[in-house]
C-alpha positions in Angstrom: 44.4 171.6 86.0 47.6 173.1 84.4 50.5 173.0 86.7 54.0 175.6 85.4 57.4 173.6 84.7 59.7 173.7 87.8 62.9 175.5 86.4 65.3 172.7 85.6 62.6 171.7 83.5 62.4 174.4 81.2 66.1 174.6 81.3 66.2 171.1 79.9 64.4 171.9 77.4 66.3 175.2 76.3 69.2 172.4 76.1 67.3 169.7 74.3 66.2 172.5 71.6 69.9 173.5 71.5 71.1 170.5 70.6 68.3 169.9 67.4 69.4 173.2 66.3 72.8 172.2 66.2 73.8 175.2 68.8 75.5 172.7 71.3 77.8 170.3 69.1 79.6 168.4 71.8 80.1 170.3 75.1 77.4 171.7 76.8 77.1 175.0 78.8 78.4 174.6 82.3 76.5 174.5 85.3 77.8 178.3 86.2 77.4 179.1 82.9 73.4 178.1 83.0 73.1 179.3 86.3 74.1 182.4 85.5 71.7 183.1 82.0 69.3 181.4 83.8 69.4 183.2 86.9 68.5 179.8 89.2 70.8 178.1 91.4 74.1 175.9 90.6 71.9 172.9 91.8 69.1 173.5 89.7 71.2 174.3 86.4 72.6 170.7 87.8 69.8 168.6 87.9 69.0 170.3 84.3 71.9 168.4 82.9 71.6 165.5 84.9 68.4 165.2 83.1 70.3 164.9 80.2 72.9 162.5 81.7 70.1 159.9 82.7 68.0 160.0 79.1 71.2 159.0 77.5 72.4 162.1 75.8 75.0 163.3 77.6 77.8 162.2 79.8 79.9 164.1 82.6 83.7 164.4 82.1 85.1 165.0 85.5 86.8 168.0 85.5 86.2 169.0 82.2 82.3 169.2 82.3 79.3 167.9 80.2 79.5 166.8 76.4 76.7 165.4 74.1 77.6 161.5 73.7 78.0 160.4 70.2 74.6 159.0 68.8 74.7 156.1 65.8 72.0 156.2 62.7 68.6 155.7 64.2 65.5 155.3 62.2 62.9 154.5 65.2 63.4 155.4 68.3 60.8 156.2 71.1 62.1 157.4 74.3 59.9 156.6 78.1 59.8 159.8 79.8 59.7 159.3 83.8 56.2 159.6 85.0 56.6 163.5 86.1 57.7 164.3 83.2 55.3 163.2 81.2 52.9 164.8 83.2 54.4 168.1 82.4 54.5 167.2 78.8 50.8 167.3 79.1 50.4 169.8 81.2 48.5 167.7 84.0 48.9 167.9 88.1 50.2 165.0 89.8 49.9 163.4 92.9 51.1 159.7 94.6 49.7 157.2 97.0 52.0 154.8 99.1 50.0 151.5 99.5 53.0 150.0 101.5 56.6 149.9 101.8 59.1 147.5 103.8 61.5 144.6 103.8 60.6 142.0 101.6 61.5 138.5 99.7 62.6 138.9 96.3 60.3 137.0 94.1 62.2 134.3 92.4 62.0 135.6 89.0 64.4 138.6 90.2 67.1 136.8 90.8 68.7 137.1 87.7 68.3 141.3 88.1 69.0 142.1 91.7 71.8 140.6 94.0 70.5 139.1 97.5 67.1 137.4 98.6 65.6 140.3 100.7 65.1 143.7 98.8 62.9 147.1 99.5 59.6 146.9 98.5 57.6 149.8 97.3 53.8 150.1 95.9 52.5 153.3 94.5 49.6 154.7 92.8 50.4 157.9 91.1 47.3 160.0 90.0 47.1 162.3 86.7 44.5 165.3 87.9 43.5 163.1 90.6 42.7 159.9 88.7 44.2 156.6 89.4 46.9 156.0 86.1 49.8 154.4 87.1 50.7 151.5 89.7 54.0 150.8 90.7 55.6 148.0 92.4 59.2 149.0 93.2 62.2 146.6 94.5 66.0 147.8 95.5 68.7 146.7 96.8 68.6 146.1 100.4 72.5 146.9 101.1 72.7 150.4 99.5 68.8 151.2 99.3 67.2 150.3 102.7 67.6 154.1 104.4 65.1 155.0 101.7 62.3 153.8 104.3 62.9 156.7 106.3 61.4 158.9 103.7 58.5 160.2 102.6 57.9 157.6 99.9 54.1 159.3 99.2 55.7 162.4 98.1 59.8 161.8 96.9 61.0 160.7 93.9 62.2 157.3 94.0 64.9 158.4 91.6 66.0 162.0 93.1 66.7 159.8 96.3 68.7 157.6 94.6 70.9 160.5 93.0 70.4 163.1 95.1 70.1 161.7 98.8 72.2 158.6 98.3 74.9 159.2 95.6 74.1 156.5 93.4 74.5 157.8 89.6 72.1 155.9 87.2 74.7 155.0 84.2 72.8 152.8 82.1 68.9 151.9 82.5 67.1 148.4 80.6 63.3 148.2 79.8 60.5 146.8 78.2 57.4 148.2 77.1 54.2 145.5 76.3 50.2 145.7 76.5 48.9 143.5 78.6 45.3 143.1 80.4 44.9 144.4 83.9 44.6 141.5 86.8 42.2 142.1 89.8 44.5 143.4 92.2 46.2 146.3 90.1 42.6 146.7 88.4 41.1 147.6 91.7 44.0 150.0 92.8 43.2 151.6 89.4 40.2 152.0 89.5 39.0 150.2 86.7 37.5 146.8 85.7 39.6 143.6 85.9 40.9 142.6 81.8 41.0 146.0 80.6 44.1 146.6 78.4 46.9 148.4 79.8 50.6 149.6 78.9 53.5 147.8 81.4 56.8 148.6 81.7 59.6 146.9 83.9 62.8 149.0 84.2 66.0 148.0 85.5 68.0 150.4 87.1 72.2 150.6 87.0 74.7 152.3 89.1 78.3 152.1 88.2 77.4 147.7 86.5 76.0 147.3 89.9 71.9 146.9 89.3 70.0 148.7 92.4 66.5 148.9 91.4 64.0 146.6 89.5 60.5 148.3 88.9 57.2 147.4 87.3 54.4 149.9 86.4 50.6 149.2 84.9 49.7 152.6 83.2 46.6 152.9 82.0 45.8 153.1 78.5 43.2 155.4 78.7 45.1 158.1 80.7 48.5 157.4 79.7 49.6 158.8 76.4 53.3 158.3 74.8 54.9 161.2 72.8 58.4 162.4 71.8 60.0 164.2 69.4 63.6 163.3 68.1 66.1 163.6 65.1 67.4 160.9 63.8 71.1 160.6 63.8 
């Protein structure tokens, strides 16, 4: 099932292809300006170059608007596109499962990454044209994250809630990308047998040096595909 690329999406991409072709050089087209050739709203010619702002390749001036951030010599690079996105990439539908959501103890080895002993807990399983492919086990910070309870965790964007509902601007994002073999629990949520081999990822999340959300997600190998195109600078 083939699903069409909301809007900022495509936008995005008119960007990203601007910058490879050396079109944008350091500041990028306003969010009027995009709007406008476009023909979308301000807020979705935002959220195109807030895109940007997240992955890293741009930063926000206030007052003076959006300019590409100076990028050193890189010979590999491989960039982890949110799970939505991906998706698009491949042209796939989507869909996500809340297993359970709530007030819960931080397990012990999180205290080095988030403040505070209780945190929000969130489980997911998010479906690629309808098949189990990705399970997620979510934890934020209780003092600026908890109202995100009240949403509709089964359909929202962890991260749009973050930016959009609650303010918080990711500035700087850590993770880690290994194989490992799927353990009974996750296996079962998956849908597949216990010890098969599986790509995890943990990603930290940081607003302003203050971390806010510490997530783990077992994608499965057979469903879950990496791919990215870059130029090395």
């Amino acid at each position: 099932m083939k699903t069409s690329a909301p809007k900022y999406a495509l936008i995005k991409d008119h960007l990203v292809q601007g910058v490879a072709s050396c079109r944008f050089h350091d500041r990028l087209p306003s969010e009027n300006e995009l709007a406008r050739f476009h023909k979308v709203s301000r807020m979705t010619a935002r959220k195109a170059l807030d895109e940007l702002v997240r992955d890293g390749v741009a930063r926000r001036v206030p007052g003076k608007g959006t300019f590409l951030k100076k990028q050193g010599f890189t010979q590999a690079y491989f960039h982890i596109h949110p799970f939505s996105e991906n998706a698009r990439i491949f042209h796939v539908g989507t869909r996500s499962r809340l297993i359970r959501s709530g007030m819960v103890t931080l397990p012990q080895e999180l205290d080095t990454r988030l403040p505070g002993k209780k945190a929000v807990g969130i489980q997911r399983v998010h479906y690629l044209d309808e098949q189990p492919a990705c399970y997620e086990i979510r934890y934020l910070r209780a003092d600026c994250c908890g109202a995100i309870l009240s949403e509709d965790l089964a359909v929202e964007s962890v991260h749009d809630l973050l930016t959009r509902r609650f303010g918080l601007v990711i500035t700087r994002v850590w993770q880690r990308l290994e194989a490992v073999s799927l353990n009974t629990a996750v296996a079962v949520e998956l849908g597949v047998p216990p010890g098969v081999p599986a790509f995890c990822m943990h990603q930290l999340l940081i607003a302003d040096d203050r971390p806010i959300s510490y997530v783990i997600y077992h994608m499965r190998s057979d469903l879950y595909a990496f791919e990215d195109t870059f130029s090395p600078q």
